[in-house]
N, C-alpha and C positions, 0 to 999 in steps of 0.2 A: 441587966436585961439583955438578954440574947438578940441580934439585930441580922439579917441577912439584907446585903445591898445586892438588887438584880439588876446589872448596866449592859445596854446595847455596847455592843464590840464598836471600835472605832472605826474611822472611815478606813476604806477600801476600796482597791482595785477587783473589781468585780471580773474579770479576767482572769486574773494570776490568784484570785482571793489573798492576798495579802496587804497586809494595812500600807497606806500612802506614807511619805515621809510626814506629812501635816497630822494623820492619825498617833502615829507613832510620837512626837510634839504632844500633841493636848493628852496621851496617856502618860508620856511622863511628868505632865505640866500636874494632872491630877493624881499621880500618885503621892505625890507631897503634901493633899489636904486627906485623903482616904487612912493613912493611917496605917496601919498593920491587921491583916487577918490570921485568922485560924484555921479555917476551909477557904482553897482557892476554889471554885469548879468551873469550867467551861465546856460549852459546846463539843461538838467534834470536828469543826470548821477551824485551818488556820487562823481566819482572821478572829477566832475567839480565841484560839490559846494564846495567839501573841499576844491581844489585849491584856488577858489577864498576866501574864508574864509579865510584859511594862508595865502595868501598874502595881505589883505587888515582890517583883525581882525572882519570882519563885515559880515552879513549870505547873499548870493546876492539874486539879481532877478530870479525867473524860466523862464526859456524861450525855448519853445521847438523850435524855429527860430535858436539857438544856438545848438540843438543836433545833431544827426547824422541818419542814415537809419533807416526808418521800415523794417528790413528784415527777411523773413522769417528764421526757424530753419534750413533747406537744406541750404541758400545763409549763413546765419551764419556758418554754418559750410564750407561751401565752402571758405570763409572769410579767416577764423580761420587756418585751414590747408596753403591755399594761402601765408598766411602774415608769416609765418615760413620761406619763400624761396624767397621770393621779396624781393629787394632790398630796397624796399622804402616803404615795412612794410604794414602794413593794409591799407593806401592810392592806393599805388602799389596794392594790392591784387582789391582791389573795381573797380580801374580802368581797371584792365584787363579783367573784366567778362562784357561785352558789354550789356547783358542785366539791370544792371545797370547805364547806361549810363543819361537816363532820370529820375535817383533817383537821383542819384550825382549831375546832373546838379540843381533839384529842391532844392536840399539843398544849394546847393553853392549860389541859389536866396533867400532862407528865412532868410539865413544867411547875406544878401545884406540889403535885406528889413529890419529886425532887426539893422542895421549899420545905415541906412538913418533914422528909428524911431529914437536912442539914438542922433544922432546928432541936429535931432530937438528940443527934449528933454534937451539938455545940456544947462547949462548957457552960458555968452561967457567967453571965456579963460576955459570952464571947460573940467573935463576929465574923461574918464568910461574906465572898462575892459569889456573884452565878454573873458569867458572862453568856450573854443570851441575844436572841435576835428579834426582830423590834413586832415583825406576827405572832410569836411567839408569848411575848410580855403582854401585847396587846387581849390577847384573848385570855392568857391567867387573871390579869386586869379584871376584865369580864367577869367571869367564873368569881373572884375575890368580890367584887361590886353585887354578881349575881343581876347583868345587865345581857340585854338580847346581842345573840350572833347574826342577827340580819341586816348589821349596819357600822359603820366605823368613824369615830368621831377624831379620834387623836391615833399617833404613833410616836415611838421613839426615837428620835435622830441618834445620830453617834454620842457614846457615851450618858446618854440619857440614863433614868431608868427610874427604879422605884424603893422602897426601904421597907420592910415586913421586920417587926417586932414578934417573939413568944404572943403577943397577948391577941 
C-alpha cells in the first residue's frame, strides 16, 4: 500500500527561518522511527528543506503546492502580531482574518493536488514525506474531512502531521 506522511517542519527561528538546535535534535531523533522514503518533497522555505534533509539524509523535492501564503508585508505582520496571542499559533492567526479565507482554502487544495500527484508517482507499497506548514495541512485536513473554513479547531506543532494512504 502506498502511504505518504505530511509533517509540519521543525521548530524554528522565525528570523533567520532556520531550524533551532532543539528542532534540528527531535528531526534526527525521528528519523530513526520514519524509515526510508521514495519521494522526499518540501516546501520552498529553509526551514522545510532542512527538515526534510534531517530526517531522511537526502536534499528533497521543491514544491511550492507544499508552501504556505503569498501575503502581503501588512497581512505578515498582521500574522505575526496575531500568532503571539492565539491559541493555535500562526494557523489560529490566518484563520481569524477572513479575508484570508480564499488564500487558505487555495493552499489547503495545492496541497491536496500535490498528495494525489506523489501517490501517482509512487511505486506500490512505496512511501514519500511532504514537509509542509501547519495552515497549510490544516486546511487539506479540511478539504480531506470536507469540514467549514470559518473556523479552526486544531493545528500542527512541529513535526506533527498526518499519513494518506492510496485508498
Amino acid at each position: 500500500m502506498k502511504r505518504l506522511y505530511i509533517l509540519r517542519h521543525a521548530n524554528w527561528d522565525l528570523e533567520k527561518d532556520r531550524l533551532t538546535d532543539e528542532g534540528k535534535q527531535k528531526c534526527l531523533d525521528l528519523q530513526k522511527k520514519l524509515g526510508n522514503f521514495d519521494n522526499i518533497i518540501s516546501s520552498p522555505f529553509e526551514r522545510s528543506q532542512e527538515t526534510a534533509k534531517l530526517l531522511t539524509s537526502r536534499n528533497p523535492r521543491i514544491e511550492e503546492k507544499a508552501g504556505i501564503l503569498q501575503l502581503t508585508n501588512e497581512q505578515n505582520e498582521r500574522i505575526t502580531e496575531l500568532r503571539q496571542k492565539h491559541p493555535l499559533g500562526v494557523a489560529g492567526a490566518i484563520f481569524t482574518l477572513p479575508e484570508l479565507r480564499e488564500s487558505i482554502i487555495k493552499a489547503g487544495q495545492d496541497l491536496m493536488q500535490l498528495i494525489q500527484e506523489i501517490i501517482i508517482e509512487l511505486p506500490q507499497n512505496g512511501k514519500a514525506l511532504i514537509i509542509s506548514h501547519d495552515g497549510t495541512m490544516v486546511a487539506a485536513e479540511k478539504i480531506i474531512k470536507n469540514e467549514s473554513f470559518t473556523s479552526i479547531e486544531k493545528t500542527y506543532h512541529e513535526l506533527e502531521g498526518f499519513v494518506i494512504n492510496e485508498q
